[in-house]
C-alpha positions as CSV (number, residue, x, y, z in Angstrom):
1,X,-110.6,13.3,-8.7
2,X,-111.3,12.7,-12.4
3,X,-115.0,13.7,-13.6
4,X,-115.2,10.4,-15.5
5,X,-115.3,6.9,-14.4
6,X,-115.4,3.9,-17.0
7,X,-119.3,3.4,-16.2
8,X,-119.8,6.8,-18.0
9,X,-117.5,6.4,-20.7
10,X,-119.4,3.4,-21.5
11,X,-122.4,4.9,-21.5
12,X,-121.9,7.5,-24.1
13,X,-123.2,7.3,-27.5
14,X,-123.5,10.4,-29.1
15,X,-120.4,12.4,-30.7
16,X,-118.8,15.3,-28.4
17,X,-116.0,16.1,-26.1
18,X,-116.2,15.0,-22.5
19,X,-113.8,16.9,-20.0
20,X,-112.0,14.8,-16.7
21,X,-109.9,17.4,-15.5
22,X,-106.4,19.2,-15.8
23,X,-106.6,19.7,-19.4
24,X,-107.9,15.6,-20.1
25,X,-110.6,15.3,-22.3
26,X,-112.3,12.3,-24.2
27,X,-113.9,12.8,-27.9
28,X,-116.2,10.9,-28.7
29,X,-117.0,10.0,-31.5
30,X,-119.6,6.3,-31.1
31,X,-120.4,4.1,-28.5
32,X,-117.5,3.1,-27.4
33,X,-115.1,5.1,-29.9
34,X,-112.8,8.0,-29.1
35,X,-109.5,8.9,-28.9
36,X,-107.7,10.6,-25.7
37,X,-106.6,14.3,-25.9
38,X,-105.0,16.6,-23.4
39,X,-104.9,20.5,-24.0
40,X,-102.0,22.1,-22.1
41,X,-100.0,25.8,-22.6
42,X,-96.8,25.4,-23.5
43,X,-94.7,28.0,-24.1
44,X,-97.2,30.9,-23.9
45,X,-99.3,29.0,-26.3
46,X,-101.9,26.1,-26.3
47,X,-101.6,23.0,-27.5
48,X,-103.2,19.1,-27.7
49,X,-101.5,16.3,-27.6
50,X,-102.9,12.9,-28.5
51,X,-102.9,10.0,-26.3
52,X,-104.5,7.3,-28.3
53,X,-107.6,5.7,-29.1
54,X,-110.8,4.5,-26.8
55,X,-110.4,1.2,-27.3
56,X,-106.4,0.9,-26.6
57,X,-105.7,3.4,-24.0
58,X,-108.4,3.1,-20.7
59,X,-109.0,5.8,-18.6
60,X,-106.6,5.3,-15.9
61,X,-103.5,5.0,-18.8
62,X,-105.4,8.4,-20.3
63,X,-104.9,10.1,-16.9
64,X,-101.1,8.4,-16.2
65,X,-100.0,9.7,-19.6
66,X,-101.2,13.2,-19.0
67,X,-99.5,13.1,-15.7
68,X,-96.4,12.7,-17.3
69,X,-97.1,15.1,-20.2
70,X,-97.6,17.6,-17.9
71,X,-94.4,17.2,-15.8
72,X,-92.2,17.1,-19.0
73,X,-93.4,20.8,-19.7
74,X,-93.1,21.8,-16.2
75,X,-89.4,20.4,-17.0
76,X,-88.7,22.5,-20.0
77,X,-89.3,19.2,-21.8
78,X,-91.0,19.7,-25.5
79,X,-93.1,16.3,-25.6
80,X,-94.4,16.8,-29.1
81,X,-90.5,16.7,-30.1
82,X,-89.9,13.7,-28.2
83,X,-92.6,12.0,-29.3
84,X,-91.3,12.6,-32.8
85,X,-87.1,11.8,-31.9
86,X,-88.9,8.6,-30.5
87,X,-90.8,7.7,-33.9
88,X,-87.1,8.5,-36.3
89,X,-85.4,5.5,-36.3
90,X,-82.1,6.8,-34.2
91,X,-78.9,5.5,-35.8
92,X,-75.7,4.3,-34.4
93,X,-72.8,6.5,-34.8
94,X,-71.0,4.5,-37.5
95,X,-74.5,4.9,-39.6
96,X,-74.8,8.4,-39.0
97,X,-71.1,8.7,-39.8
98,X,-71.5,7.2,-43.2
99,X,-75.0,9.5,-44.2
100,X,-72.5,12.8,-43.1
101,X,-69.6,11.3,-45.3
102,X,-72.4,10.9,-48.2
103,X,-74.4,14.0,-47.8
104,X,-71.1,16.8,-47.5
105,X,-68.4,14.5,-50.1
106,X,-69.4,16.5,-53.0
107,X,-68.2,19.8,-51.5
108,X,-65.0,18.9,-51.1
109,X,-62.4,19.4,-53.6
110,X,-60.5,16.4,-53.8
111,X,-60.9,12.5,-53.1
112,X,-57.9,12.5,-50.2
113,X,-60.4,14.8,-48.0
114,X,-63.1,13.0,-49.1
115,X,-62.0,10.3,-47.6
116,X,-59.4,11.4,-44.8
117,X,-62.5,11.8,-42.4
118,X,-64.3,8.8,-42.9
119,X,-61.0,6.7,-42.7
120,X,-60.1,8.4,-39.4
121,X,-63.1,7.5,-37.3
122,X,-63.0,4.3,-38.2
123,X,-60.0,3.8,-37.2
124,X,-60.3,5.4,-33.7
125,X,-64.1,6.1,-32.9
126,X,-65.7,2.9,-34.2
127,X,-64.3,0.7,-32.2
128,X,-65.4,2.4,-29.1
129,X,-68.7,4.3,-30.8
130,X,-69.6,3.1,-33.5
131,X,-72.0,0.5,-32.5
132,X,-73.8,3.1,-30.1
133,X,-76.9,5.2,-30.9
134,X,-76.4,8.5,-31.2
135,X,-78.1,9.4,-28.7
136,X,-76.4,7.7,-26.0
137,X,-72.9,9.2,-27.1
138,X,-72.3,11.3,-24.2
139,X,-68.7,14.1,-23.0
140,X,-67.0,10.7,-21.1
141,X,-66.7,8.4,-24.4
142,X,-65.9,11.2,-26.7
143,X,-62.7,11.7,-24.0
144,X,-61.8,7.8,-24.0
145,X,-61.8,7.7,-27.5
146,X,-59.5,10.4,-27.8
147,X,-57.3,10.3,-24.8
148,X,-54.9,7.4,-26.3
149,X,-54.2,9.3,-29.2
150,X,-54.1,13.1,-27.8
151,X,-50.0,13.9,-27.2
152,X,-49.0,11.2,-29.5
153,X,-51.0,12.4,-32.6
154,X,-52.4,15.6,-31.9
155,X,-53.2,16.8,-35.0
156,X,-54.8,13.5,-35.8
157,X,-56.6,13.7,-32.2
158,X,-58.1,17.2,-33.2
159,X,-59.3,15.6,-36.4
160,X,-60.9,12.9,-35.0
161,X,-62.5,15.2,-32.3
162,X,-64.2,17.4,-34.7
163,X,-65.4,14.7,-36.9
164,X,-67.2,13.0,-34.1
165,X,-68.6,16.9,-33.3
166,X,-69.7,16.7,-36.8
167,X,-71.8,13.7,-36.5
168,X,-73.2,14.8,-33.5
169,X,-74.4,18.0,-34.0
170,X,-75.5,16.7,-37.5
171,X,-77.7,13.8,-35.6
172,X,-79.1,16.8,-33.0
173,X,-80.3,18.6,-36.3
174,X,-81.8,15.7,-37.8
175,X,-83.8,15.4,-34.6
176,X,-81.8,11.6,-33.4
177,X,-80.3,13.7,-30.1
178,X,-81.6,16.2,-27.9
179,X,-78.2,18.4,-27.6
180,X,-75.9,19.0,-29.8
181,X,-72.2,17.6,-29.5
182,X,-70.7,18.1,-26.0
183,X,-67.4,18.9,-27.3
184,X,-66.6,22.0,-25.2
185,X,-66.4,20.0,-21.6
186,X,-63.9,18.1,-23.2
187,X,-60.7,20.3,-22.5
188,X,-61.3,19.7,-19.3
189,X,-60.7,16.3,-19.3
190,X,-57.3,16.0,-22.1
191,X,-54.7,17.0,-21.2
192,X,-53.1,20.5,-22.5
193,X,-51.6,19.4,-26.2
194,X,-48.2,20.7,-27.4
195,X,-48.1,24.2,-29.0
196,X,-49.0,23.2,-32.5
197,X,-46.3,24.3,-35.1
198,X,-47.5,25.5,-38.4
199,X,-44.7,25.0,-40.4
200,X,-44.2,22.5,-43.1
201,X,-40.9,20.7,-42.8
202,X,-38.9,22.0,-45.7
203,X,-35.6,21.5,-47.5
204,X,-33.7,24.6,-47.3
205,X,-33.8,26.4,-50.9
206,X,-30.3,26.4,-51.5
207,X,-30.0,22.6,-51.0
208,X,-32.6,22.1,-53.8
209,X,-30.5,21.5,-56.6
210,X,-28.5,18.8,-55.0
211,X,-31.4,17.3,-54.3
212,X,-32.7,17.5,-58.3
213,X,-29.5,16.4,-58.7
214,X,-29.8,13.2,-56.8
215,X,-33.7,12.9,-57.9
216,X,-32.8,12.5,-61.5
217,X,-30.5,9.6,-60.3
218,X,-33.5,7.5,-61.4
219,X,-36.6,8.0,-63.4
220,X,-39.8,7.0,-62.1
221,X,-43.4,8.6,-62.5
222,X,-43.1,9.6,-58.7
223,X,-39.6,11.0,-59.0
224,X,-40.9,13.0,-62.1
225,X,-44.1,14.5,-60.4
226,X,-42.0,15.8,-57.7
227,X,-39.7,17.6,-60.0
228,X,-42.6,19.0,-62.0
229,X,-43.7,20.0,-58.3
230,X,-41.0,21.7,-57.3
231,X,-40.4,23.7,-60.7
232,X,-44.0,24.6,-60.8
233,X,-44.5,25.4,-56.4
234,X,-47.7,24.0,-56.7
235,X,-49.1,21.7,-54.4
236,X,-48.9,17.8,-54.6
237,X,-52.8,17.1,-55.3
238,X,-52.2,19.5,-58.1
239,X,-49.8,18.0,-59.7
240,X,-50.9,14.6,-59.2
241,X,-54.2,15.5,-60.3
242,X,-52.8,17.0,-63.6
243,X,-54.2,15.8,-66.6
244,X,-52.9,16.5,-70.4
245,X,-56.1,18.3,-71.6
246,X,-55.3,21.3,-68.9
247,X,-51.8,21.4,-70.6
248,X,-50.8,23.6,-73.3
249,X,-47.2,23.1,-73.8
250,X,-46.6,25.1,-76.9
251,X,-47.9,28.1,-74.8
252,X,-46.0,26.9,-71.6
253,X,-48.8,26.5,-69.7
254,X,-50.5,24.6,-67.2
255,X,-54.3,25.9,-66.4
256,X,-55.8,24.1,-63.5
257,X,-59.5,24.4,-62.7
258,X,-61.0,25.6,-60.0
259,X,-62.7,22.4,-59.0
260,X,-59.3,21.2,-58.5
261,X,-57.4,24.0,-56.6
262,X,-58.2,24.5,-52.4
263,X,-59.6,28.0,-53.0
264,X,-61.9,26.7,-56.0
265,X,-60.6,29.2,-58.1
266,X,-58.9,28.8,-61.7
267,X,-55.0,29.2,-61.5
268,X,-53.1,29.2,-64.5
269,X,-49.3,28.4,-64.1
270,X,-46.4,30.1,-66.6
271,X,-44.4,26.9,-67.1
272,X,-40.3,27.6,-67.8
273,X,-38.7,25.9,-70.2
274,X,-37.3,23.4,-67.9
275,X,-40.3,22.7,-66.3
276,X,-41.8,22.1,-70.3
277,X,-39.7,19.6,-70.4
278,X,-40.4,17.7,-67.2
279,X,-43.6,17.3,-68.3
280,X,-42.7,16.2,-72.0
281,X,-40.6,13.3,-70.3
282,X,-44.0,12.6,-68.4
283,X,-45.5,11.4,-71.5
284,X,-43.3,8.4,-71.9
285,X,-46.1,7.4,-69.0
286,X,-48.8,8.1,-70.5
287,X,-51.5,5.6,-70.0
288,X,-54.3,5.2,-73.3
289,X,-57.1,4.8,-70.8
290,X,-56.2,7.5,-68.8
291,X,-56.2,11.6,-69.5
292,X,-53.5,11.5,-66.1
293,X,-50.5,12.9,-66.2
294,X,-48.7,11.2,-63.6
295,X,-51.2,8.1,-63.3
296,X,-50.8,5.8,-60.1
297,X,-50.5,1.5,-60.2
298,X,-54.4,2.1,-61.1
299,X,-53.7,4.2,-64.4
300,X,-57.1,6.0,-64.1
301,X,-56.2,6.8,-60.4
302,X,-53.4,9.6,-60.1
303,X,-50.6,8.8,-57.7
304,X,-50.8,8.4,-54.0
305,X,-49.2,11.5,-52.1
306,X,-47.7,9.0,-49.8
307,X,-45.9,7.8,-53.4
308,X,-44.2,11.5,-53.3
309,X,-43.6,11.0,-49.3
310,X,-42.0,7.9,-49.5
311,X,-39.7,9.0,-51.9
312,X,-38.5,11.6,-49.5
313,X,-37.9,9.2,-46.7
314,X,-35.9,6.8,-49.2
315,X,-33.5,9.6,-49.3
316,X,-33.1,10.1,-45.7
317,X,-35.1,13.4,-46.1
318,X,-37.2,14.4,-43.1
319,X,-39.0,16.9,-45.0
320,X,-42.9,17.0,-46.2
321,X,-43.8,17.5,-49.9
322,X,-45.8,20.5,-49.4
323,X,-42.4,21.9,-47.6
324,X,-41.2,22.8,-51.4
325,X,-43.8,25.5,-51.2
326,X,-42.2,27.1,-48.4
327,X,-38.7,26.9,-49.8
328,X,-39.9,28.6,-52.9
329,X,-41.4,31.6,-50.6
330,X,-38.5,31.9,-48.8
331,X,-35.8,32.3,-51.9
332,X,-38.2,34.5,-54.0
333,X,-38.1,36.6,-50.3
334,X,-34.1,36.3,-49.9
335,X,-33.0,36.3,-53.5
336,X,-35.1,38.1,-55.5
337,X,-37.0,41.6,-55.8
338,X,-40.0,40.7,-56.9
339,X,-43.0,41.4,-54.8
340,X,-44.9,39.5,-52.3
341,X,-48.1,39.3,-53.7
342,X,-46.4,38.1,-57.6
343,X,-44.9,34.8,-55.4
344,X,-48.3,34.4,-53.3
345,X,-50.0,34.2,-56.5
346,X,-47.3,31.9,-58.0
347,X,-48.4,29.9,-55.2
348,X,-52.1,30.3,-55.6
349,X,-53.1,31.9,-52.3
350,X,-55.7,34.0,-51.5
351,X,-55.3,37.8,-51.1
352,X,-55.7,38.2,-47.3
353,X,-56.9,41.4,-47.0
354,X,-60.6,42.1,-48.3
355,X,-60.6,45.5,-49.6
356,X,-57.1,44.6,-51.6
357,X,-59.1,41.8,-53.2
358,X,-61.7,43.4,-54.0
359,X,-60.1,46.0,-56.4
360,X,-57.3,43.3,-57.4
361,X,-58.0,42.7,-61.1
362,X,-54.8,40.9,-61.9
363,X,-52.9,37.6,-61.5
364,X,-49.5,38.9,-62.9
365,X,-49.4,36.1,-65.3
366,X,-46.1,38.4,-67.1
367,X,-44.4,38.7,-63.6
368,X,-44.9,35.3,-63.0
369,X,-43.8,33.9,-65.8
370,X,-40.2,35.8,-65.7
371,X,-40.4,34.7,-61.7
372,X,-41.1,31.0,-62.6
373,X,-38.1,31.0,-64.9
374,X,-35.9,32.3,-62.2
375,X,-36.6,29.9,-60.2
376,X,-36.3,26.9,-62.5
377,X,-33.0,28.5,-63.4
378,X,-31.9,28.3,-60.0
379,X,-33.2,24.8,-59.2
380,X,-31.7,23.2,-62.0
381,X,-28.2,25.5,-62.0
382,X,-29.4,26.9,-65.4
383,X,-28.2,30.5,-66.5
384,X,-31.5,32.6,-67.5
385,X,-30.5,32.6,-71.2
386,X,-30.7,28.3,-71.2
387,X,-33.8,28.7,-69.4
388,X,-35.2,30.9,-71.5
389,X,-33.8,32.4,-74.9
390,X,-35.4,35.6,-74.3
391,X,-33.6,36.7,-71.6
392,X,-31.3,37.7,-69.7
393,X,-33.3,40.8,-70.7
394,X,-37.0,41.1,-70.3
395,X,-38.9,44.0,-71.9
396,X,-41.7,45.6,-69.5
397,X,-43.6,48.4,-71.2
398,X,-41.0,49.3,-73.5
399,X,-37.9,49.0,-70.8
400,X,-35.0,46.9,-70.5
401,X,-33.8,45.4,-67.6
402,X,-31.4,42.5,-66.8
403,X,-33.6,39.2,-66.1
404,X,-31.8,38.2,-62.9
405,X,-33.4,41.6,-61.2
406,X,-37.1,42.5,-62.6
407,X,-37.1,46.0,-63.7
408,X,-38.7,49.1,-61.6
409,X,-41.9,48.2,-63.7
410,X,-41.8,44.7,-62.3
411,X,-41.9,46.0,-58.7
């Protein structure tokens, strides 16, 4: 039983804190004014809480509040917190989706993943989630929305599955959900996925000049990209990214900057003869408004990948774009002497191993260069001395050595 009663409370006048019991206490502060507290230890510390004013909350809705105060600690339950979740505005998932998409677009590199994420849940969690609150997005949704699309696009399923983690856990930082994203209980309820193969799709090397051949068939600004992609290895948002200020074709070559490349590092590319001269026929496209290289139907937007794709699948080619890549790895491995780590940073990847890195000081711009010809020799059926006038010998250090095998100072 409570030590105050509503007769007393009415009676008081004077300023001071009045005690009921179990931590409830009244402060007064006039006749009639107060406000509600209750003191309670929480967590090995103590704490009050507020439970309103006098004159809005009587004394039996004081003593039912505390009651439940008190039992959400005994639960574990922060009230505090709550009280403050309670007071955010929560927002539904397609609103939290969109303040994620703006708060993390400027870290990444390029406009395709910028937008790859956002595009993706609407397509597949809005429908379902995205008029929900946050926090009422729960394990069972999270499955239904990804069940119809998990063995018939996995990779797009995993996507979408870590996007809406994302979201979540972002909206359980922010203080809108009291757990984070219950993604881990969700194996249970997919079924296992096919062993994911990380391999590219790619035109076996040797068939590569056949199919320059048949590329240069017709001339087109997609058609052309491709062929600078190929003689260059790069990768497609490279190249359709290029612009004619990070060109230097007297000096044969291409210096793309690091807010451009995936591992936000400057690469500089040696650029053959032949590959010169793919990007000289580029400028017969070049767009006044624009500083592109390969400028898309919107001239000061470059070209779509799925411009480069399509022109794949219009030659009955089952291959991906980025699969030229691969087939440049695999002839420098199989026809050529020149060392790993001179094609890996040809193709602008990231030394692996951290103590190598660390000492690494070069790029093997000279290597590369001499490799780059090579290969533009063998893509376009080119002997070394049309590809470049000075070889078929290359001078390293004073030596001479035939330019269709590097020298023992190239290894």
């Amino acid at each position: 039983m409570g030590k105050l009663t509503a007769l007393k409370i009415r009676s008081l006048a004077e300023a001071g804190r009045h005690a009921d019991g179990d931590g409830l206490f009244l402060d007064v502060t006039g006749k009639g004014s107060g406000r509600w507290v209750l003191r309670v230890q929480s967590n090995g510390r103590r704490r009050e809480i507020g439970l309103g004013s006098l004159k809005n909350v009587s004394l039996a809705d004081a003593r039912d509040a505390a009651f439940v105060m008190r039992k959400k600690i005994a639960q574990g339950i922060d009230p505090v917190a709550e009280r403050k979740r309670d007071r955010q505005a929560v927002p539904t998932f397609r609103k939290a989706a969109e303040l994620v998409h703006e708060e993390h677009e400027k870290a990444w590199k390029n406009g395709k993943h910028q937008n790859q994420g956002i595009d993706r849940l609407k397509t597949y969690a809005f429908p379902k989630m995205g008029d929900l609150l946050v926090n009422e997005i729960e394990g069972p949704l999270i499955r239904d929305v990804l069940a119809p699309i998990w063995l018939a696009k996995p990779e797009t399923a995993r996507r979408v599955r870590q996007r809406i983690g994302t979201v979540l856990d972002w909206s359980y930082a922010k203080g809108f959900r009291a757990t984070e994203a219950p993604m881990r209980s969700l194996s249970k309820g997919l079924p296992r996925q096919p062993k994911k193969d990380n391999h590219f799709a790619a035109l076996p090397y040797a068939q590569i000049p056949d199919f320059l051949d048949e590329l240069a068939r017709r001339e087109s600004v997609g058609r052309v990209a491709l062929e600078a992609l190929i003689l260059t290895a790069a990768r497609s948002g490279e190249i359709r990214g290029a612009t004619w200020s990070e060109l230097d074709l007297g000096a044969a070559l291409w210096t793309v900057p690091a807010t451009r490349m995936k591992m936000g590092r400057v690469h500089v590319v040696p650029l053959a003869p032949a590959a010169v001269a793919v990007f000289e026929r580029a400028k017969k496209f070049k767009a006044g408004a624009s500083d592109l290289v390969f400028p898309g139907q919107n001239v000061k937007k470059p070209l779509s990948d799925m411009t480069l794709l399509k022109i794949l699948r219009d030659m009955n080619l089952s291959v991906t774009v980025h699969g030229f890549r691969s087939a440049f790895r695999d002839w420098v491995a199989e026809k050529t002497e020149f060392p790993g780590e001179v094609a890996e940073a040809a193709l602008a990847h990231t030394v692996s191993n951290k103590v190598e890195a660390a000492y690494r000081r070069t790029d093997f711009l000279d290597k590369r260069r001499l490799l780059m010809q090579r290969w533009a020799a063998f893509c376009c059926r080119l002997p070394a001395a049309a590809n470049n006038e000075a070889l078929p010998f290359t001078v390293v250090n004073g030596d001479s050595g035939p330019a269709d095998k590097p020298s023992a100072h190239d290894m």
